[in-house]
N, C-alpha and C positions, 0 to 999 in steps of 0.2 A: 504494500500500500504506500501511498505518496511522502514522502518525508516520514515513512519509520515511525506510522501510526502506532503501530503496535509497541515499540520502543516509549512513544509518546504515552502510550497510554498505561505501561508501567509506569511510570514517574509520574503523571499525576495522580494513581490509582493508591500511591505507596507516599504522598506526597504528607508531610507531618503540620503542614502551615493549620493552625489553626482555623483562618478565616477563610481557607475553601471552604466550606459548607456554606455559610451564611453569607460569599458571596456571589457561589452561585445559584442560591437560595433567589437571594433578593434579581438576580437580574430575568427569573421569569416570573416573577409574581404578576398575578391575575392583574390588569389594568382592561377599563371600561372600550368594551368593543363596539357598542350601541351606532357610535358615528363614523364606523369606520369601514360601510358598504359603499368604498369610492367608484365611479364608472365599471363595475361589472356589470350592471344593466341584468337582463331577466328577469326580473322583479321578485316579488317572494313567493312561498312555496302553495299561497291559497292563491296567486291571482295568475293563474294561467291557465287557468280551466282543468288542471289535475284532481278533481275529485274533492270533497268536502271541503271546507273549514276546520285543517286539523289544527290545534291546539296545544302546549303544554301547559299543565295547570298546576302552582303551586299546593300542596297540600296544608302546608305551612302548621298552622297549632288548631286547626279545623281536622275534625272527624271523618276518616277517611270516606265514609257509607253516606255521609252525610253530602258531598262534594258529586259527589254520585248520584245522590239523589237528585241535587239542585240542578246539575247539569242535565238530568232527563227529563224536568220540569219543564225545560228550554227548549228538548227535542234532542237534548244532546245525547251521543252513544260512546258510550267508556270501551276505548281500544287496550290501552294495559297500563297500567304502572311501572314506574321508573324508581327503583328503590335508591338508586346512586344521587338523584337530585331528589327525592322526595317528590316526586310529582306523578301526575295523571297523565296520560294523553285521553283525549275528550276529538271528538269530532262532530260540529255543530253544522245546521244546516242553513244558517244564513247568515250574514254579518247582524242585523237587526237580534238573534238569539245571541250572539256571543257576548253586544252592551249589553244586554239585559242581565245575564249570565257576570259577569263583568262588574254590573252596577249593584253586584252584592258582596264588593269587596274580595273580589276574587282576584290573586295575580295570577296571570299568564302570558303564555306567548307564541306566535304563529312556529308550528312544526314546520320549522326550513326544509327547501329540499337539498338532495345531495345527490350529481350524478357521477360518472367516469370521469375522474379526472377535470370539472369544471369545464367540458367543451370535450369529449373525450374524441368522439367522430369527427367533429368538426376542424380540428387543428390536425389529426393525424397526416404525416405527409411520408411518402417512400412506403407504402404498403403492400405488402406482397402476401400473400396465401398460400401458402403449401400443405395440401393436405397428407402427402407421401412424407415416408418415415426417410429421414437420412442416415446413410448406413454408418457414413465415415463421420466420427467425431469432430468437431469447430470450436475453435473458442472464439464466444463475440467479443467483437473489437470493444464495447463495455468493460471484460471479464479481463484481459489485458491492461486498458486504462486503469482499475483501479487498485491494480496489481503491477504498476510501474513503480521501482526501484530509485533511487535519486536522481539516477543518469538515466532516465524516461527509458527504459529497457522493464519489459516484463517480465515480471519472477514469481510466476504464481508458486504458491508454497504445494509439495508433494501429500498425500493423503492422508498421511501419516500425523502429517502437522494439527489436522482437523480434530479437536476429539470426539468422539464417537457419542459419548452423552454427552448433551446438552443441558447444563445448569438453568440456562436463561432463554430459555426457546421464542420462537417469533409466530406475533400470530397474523395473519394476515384476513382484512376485512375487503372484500370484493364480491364475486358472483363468481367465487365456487373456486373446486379444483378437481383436475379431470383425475381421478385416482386411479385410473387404468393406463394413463400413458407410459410408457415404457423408458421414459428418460425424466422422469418424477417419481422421490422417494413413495413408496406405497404407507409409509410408519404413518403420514399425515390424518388428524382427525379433527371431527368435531368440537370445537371451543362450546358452541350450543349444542347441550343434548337432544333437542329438537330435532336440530339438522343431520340427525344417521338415518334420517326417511323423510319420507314427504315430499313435496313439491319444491323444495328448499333444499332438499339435498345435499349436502358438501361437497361429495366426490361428482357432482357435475359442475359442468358451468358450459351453458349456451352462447355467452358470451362473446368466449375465447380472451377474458382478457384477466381475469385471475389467476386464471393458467399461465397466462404470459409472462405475469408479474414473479407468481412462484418458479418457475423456471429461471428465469432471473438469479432470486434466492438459491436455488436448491440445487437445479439440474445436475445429474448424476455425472460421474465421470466413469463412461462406461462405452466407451469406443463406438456412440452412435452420435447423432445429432449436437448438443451442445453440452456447455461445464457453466453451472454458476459460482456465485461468489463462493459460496459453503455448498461443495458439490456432495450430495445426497441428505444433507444437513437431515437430522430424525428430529420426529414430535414436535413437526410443522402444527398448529392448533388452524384449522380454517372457521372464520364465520361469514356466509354466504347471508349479503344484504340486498344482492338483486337478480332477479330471476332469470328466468330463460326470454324474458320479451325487452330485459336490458335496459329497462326505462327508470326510474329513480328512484330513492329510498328518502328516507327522515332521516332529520336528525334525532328523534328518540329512536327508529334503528340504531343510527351510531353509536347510541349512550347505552341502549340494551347490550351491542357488540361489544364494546370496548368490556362491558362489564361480565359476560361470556367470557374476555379472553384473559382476563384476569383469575376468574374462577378456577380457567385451564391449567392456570401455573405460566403461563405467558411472561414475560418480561417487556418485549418488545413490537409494538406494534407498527403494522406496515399498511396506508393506503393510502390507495391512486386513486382519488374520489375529493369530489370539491364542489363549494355554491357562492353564489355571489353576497350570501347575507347571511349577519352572524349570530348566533344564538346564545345566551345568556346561560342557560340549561348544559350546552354541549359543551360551549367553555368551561363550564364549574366542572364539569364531571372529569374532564384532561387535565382539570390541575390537581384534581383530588387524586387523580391516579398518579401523577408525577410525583405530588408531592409527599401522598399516604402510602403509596404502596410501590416505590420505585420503580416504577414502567416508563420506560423512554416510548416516544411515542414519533412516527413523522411521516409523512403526510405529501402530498402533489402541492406544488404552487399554481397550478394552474399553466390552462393556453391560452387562454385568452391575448397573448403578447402583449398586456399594457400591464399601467402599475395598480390596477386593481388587486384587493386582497379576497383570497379567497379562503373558503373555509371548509372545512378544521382546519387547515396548514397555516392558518396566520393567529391564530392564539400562541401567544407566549411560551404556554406550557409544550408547542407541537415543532419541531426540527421542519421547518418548509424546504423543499427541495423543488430545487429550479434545474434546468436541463444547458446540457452540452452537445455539441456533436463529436466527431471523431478527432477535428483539429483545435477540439477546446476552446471553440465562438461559441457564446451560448448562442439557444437556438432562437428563430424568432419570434418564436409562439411563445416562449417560456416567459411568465408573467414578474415582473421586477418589482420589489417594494423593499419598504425597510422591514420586513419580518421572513426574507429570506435568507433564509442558515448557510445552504451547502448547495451547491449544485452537482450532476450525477451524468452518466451517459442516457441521451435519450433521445437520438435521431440516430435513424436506421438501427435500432437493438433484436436482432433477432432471438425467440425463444421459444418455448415451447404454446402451443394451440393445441384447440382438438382432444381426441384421442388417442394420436399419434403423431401430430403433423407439426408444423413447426411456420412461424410469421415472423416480418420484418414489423414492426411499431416504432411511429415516433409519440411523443408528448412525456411532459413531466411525471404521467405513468408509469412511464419507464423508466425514469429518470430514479423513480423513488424507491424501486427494489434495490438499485444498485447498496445506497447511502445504507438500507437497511439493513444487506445484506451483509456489509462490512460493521455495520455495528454489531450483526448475529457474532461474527468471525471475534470484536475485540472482549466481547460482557465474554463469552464462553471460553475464551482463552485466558480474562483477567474476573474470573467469577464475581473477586472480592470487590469488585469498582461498583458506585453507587452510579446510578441513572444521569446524574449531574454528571458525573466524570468520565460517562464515556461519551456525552454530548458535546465537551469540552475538549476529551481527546480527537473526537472525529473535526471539531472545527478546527482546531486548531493544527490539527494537520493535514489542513488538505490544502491541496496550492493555488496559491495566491493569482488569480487571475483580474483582467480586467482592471481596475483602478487600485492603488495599494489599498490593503487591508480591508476591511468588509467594505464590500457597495452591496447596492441594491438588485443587482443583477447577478452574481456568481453565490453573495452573500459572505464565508468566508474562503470557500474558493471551491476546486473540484474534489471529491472526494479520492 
């Protein structure tokens, strides 16, 4: 990895200063997101004709049956509770029910949507399909980049280096993972116990694009198609947020997910998923998990290619990941703001589709397995690092591109 991550991340992992903690404590603390939906445009998750007036509803020091009640007064229908934010999701059927609803001292807030990578179709460029199995083994030019050595020369480390259990496993929130492909660990499972059936499934995805990303991650090294970062990496945790028609989730999915993949034993979370407006609910629940339960978490910057921030990836608590190409220009879809961290490979990334086949993708989707990938690689090599210190080792060693030291566009540089 670039400048001797792993080096880097002994030292600070074994570091005796007192005031690391408390000062990387203080520099992600929760700060007010409310005005900070610049030029993403889309509007929010009730006004595009997607289906009800969903809702998150505070539960707050009101009785849970009780909140329940009120809101079916309204016409409202109780979709589930959120135990990590104390709250409801409610779905009402007109805006005239939710003041009414509302004007009984209720707090709440419109359930954001969340799709692919904030533009996931629309920004993809260099796409190719292959549904045939490739015999001969590849390493994508991704798998190389972030496996270059000081003097930009690839040194991806021998199998041996990897170990075998995973202390600190990744879980990945998408639409699925093909669990019969023949170049993805089969160890991978369900973070929701839900999803080992049903329509949800884990081991599919219609998509092709969580597959993509875990491939990325994981891809085996086994003399066929490609090698990811942590090639066969075990007790991948998947929870699958959107289905086989690929169209969008909530944000009280995210916060159900996130808190599935914690249940899992998870450490680290990995999605290429994004919205233009930010949620109160979703932000508290990524800082509670950063900050309660040591889970690094990170996230798509988005394609939109302006300085819109997108979401989850621009909460504090969340590692934003912006994208590169092969000669390290970031690309031009990759969205710029001051809340991105690290930038990743993520034009022309080939990896794993299907259930056997193998795609070229661009966008910050791509971009974001890579960064996670190499986190899986430094927590399970340096067990004893807290989530702050491995978020510090990967920024701070990754190379410096673009303007010196953090911009807004690379963030702190490539990974």
């Amino acid at each position: 990895m670039k400048f001797s991550s792993l080096s880097l991340a002994t030292l600070i992992c074994l570091s005796t200063f007192s005031s690391f903690g408390d000062k990387s404590k203080s520099s992600f603390l929760v700060q007010a997101q409310g005005n900070r939906n610049r030029g993403g445009g889309g509007g929010n998750g009730n006004g595009n004709g997607r289906g009800p007036l969903r809702y998150i509803v505070k539960i707050g020091q009101n009785p849970e049956a009780d909140v329940v009640i009120n809101a079916k007064r309204k016409n409202g229908k109780f979709v589930k509770k959120l135990k990590r934010v104390n709250s409801l999701v409610i779905n009402f059927p007109n805006e005239n029910a939710v003041e009414e609803f509302k004007g009984q001292g209720y707090e709440l807030e419109i359930d954001q949507i969340r799709t692919f990578d904030a533009g996931f179709r629309g920004a993809l460029e260099d796409v190719v399909e292959n549904a045939s199995r490739h015999l001969a083994e590849e390493t994508p030019w991704g798998i190389d980049n972030v496996y270059e050595d000081s003097n930009g020369n690839p040194s991806i480390p021998p199998a041996s280096y990897f170990p075998e259990t995973l202390t600190h496993p990744i879980c990945i929130i998408d639409s699925g993972y093909s669990i019969t492909h023949p170049d993805l660990p089969n160890t991978a499972s369900a973070a929701d116990p839900s999803q080992n059936s049903g329509s949800l499934y884990f081991g599919e995805d219609g998509c092709a694009h969580g597959t993509h990303v875990a491939g990325t991650v994981a891809a085996i090294d086994n003399e066929e198609g490609v090698i990811g970062v942590y090639p066969g990496a075990n007790g991948i945790k998947v929870v699958r947020v959107f289905a086989n028609s690929c169209g969008w989730a909530y944000t009280s999915d995210l916060i159900d997910a996130a808190e599935h993949c914690r249940d899992s034993g998870a450490k680290i979370i990995s999605m290429s998923l994004g919205g233009s407006w930010s949620s109160t609910s979703e932000s508290s629940a990524f800082q509670n998990l950063f900050d309660n339960d040591n889970m690094l978490t990170i996230a798509a910057a988005g394609n939109g290619g302006n300085s819109a921030y997108s979401y989850p990836a621009s909460y504090n608590s969340i590692m934003s990941v912006g994208a590169n190409d092969i000669n390290n220009n970031i690309a031009s879809f990759s969205q710029f703001n001051d809340q991105v961290d690290i930038s990743g490979p993520g034009v022309g990334v080939k990896s794993t589709t299907g259930t056997a086949g193998y795609s070229i993708y661009s966008g910050t989707s791509m971009a974001t397995p890579h960064v996670s990938g190499v986190a899986l690689v430094l927590w399970n090599k340096h067990p004893g690092c807290t989530n702050a210190q491995i978020r510090t080792a990967l920024e701070q060693s990754a190379k410096d591109l673009g303007a010196p030291g953090r911009d807004n566009y690379y963030g702190h540089g490539a990974v």
